[in-house]
C-alpha positions as CSV (number, residue, x, y, z in Angstrom):
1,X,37.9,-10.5,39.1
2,X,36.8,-14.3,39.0
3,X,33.1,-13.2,39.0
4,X,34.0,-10.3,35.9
5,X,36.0,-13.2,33.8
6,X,32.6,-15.1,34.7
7,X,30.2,-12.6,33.1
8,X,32.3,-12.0,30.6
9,X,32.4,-15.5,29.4
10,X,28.9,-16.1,29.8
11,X,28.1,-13.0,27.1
12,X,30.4,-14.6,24.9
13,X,28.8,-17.8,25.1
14,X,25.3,-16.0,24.2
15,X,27.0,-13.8,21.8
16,X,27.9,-17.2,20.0
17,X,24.6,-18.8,20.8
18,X,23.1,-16.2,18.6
19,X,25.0,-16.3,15.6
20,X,24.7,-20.3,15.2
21,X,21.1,-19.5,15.4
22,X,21.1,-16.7,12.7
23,X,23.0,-18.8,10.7
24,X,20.7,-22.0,11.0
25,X,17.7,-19.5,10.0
26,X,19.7,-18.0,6.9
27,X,20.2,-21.7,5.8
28,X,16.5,-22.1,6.4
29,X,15.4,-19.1,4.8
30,X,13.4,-19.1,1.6
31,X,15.4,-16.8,-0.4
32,X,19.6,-15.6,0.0
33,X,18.0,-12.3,-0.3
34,X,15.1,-12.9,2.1
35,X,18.6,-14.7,4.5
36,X,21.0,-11.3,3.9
37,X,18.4,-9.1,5.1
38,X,17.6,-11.3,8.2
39,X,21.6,-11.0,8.4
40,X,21.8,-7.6,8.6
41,X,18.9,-7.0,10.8
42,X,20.3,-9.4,13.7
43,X,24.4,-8.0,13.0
44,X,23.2,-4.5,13.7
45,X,21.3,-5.3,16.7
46,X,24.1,-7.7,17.6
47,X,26.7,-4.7,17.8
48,X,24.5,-1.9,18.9
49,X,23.0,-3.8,22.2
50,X,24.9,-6.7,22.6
51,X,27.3,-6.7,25.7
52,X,30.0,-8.8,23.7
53,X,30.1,-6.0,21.0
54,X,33.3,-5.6,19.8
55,X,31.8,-1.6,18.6
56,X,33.3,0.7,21.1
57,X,31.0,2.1,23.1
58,X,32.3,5.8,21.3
59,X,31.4,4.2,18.2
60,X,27.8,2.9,19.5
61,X,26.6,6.4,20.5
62,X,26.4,7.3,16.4
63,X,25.6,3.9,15.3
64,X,23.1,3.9,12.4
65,X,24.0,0.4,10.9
66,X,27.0,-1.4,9.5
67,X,28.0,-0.5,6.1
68,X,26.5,-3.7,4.2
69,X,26.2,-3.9,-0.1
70,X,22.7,-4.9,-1.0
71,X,22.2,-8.2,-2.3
72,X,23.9,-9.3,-5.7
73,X,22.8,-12.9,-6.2
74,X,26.2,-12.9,-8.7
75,X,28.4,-13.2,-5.8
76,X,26.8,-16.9,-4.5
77,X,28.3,-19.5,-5.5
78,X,28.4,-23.1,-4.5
79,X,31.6,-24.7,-5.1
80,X,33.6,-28.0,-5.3
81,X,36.4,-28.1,-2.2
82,X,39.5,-28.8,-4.5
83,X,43.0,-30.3,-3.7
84,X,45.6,-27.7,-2.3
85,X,49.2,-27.9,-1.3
86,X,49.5,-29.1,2.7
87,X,50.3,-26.0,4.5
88,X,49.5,-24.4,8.0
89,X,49.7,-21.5,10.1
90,X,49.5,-20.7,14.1
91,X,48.1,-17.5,15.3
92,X,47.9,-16.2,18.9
93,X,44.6,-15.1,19.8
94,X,44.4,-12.9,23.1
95,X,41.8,-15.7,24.7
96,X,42.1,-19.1,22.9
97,X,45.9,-19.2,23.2
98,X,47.8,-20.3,20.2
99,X,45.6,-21.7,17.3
100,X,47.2,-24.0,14.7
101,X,45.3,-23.7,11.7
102,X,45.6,-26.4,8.4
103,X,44.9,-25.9,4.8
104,X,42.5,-28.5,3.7
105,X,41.7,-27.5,0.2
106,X,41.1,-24.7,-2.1
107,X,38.0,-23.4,-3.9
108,X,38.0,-21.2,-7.8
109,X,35.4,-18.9,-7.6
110,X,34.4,-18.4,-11.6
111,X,35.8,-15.1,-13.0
112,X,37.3,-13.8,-9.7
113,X,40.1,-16.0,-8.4
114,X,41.0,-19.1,-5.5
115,X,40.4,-19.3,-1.7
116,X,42.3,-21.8,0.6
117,X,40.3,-23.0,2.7
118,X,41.5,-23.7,6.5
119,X,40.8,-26.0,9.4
120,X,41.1,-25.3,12.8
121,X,43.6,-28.2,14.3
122,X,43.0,-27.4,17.1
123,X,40.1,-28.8,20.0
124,X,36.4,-28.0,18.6
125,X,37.7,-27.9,14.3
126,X,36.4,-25.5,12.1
127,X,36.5,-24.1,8.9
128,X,37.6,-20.5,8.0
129,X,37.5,-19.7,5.1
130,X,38.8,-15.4,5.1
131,X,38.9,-13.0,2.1
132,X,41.4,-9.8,1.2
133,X,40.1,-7.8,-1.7
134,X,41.3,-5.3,-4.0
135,X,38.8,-2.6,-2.1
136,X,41.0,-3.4,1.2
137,X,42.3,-0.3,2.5
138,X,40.8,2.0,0.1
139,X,38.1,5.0,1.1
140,X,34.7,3.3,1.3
141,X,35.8,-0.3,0.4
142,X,37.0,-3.5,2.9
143,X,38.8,-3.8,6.1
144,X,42.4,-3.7,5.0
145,X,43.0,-7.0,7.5
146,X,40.4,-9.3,5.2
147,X,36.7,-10.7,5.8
148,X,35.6,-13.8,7.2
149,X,33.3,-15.9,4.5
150,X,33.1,-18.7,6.7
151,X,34.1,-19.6,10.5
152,X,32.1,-22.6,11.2
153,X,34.0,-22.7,15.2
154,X,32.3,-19.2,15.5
155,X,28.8,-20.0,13.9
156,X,29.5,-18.3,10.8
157,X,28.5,-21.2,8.1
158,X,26.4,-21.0,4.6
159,X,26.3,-24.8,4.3
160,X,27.9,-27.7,2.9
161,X,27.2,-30.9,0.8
162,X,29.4,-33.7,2.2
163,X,28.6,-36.3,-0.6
164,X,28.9,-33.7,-3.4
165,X,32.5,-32.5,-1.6
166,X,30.7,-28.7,-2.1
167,X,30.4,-25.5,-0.3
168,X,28.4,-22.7,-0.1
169,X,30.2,-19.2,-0.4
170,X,28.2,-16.0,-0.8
171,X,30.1,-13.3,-0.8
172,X,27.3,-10.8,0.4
173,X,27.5,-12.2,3.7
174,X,31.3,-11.1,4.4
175,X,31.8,-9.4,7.7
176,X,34.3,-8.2,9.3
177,X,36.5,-10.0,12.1
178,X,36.0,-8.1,15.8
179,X,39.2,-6.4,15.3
180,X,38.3,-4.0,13.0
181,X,35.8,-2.5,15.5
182,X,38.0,-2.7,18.7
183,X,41.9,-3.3,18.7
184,X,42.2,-5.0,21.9
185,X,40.5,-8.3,19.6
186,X,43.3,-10.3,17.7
187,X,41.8,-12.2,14.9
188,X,43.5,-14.6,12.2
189,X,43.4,-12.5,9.1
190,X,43.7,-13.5,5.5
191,X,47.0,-15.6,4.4
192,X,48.6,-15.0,0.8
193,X,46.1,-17.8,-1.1
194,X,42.7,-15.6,0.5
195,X,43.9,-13.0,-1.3
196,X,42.1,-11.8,-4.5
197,X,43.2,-9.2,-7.1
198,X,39.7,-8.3,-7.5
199,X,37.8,-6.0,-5.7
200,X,34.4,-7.8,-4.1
201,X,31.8,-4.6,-3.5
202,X,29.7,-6.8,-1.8
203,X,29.2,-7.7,1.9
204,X,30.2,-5.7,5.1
205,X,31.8,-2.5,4.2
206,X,34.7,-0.8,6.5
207,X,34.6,3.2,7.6
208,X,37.1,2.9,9.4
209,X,41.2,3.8,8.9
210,X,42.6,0.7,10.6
211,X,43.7,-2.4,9.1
C-alpha cells in the first residue's frame, strides 16, 4: 500500500509539473489564440494518457477530445482586483484535508457581471478564482458545479500585474474541476459571488449529467 500511495503521489506531482509548464508557455505564447490552442492540445493529451486523469478509464476508450469553444478574443479581459467584503469558506478535499479559503477582492467583468476572487489560507496560498454560468446544467452548456478561471496552487494562472493591482481572466481557458470527470475527486466549487446570470459559451464544455 505504502509503495501505491508512493506512485500515486509521484503522478500527481508530474501531473502538476505539466500544467505549470503549459501555463508558463500560454503566458509566453505570441498570440491567446496561438496560447488556447496549445491549451487544448496539451489538456486532451493530459486526460487521455496521463496516469493522474481524472477521465474514467470507461470514458477514455471513446475519447475524441474535450468539448472546448473556439477562441472568442471578447471573453479576455484584464482587470483591476477591487475591494470586497471579508469573507471565507473551508472545504474538505478527499487528500489535502480541510482547506480554508479567503476572499481577497472582487473583479467586474464589462457587460457580464462580478467574480470574488479567493485565497488559499492555507500552507502553499493561491488564488482561485471559479465560475457558475447560466449554461450550468443545461444540454451542451457548463458543468453544473462551476469552472475554474484561475488556481494558481494547481498551476492554472493567466498572469498578473502586481504594480497595476490587475489580472488576467480569459474566459476561453475555463476547464472543468477533476470532479466532473470522476466522482471520487472533491473540488471546491463556485460560492454565491462566482456566480453569473449570464451564460459564458466559451471555454471547456460539459457532456456529461452530473453536477
Amino acid at each position: 500500500m505504502t509503495l501505491e500511495k508512493a506512485r500515486t503521489a509521484a503522478e500527481v506531482v508530474d501531473w502538476r509539473r505539466r500544467v505549470f509548464a503549459l501555463y508558463a508557455a500560454i503566458r509566453d505564447a505570441e498570440s491567446p489564440e496561438d496560447a488556447h490552442e496549445l491549451w487544448r492540445i496539451e489538456r486532451d493529451e493530459l486526460l487521455l494518457h496521463h496516469p493522474a486523469t481524472p477521465l474514467l478509464s470507461e470514458d477514455r476508450l471513446l475519447f475524441d477530445g474535450l468539448p472546448i469553444a473556439s477562441y472568442d478574443p471578447q471573453w479576455r479581459f484584464e482587470l483591476p482586483i477591487l475591494p470586497a467584503e471579508p469573507g471565507g469558506f473551508e472545504f474538505a478535499t478527499g487528500t489535502d484535508g480541510v482547506v480554508p479559503f479567503e476572499r481577497i477582492g472582487m473583479v467586474e467583468i464589462p457587460d457580464t457581471g462580478t467574480l470574488d476572487i479567493w485565497r488559499l489560507t492555507s500552507y502553499a496560498g493561491g488564488l482561485f478564482i471559479p465560475v457558475r454560468d447560466a449554461l450550468a446544467v443545461r444540454p451542451g452548456g457548463t458543468y453544473g458545479g462551476g469552472r475554474y478561471l484561475i488556481d494558481t496552487v494547481k498551476g492554472a494562472d493567466l498572469g498578473s500585474d502586481a504594480e497595476r493591482g490587475t489580472i488576467v481572466l480569459d474566459f476561453n481557458f475555463a476547464y472543468n474541476p477533476s470532479c466532473a470527470y470522476d466522482p471520487a475527486w472533491a473540488c471546491p466549487l463556485a460560492q454565491p459571488g462566482n456566480v453569473l446570470s449570464v451564460a459564458v459559451p466559451v471555454g471547456e464544455m460539459y457532456a456529461g449529467t452530473a453536477g
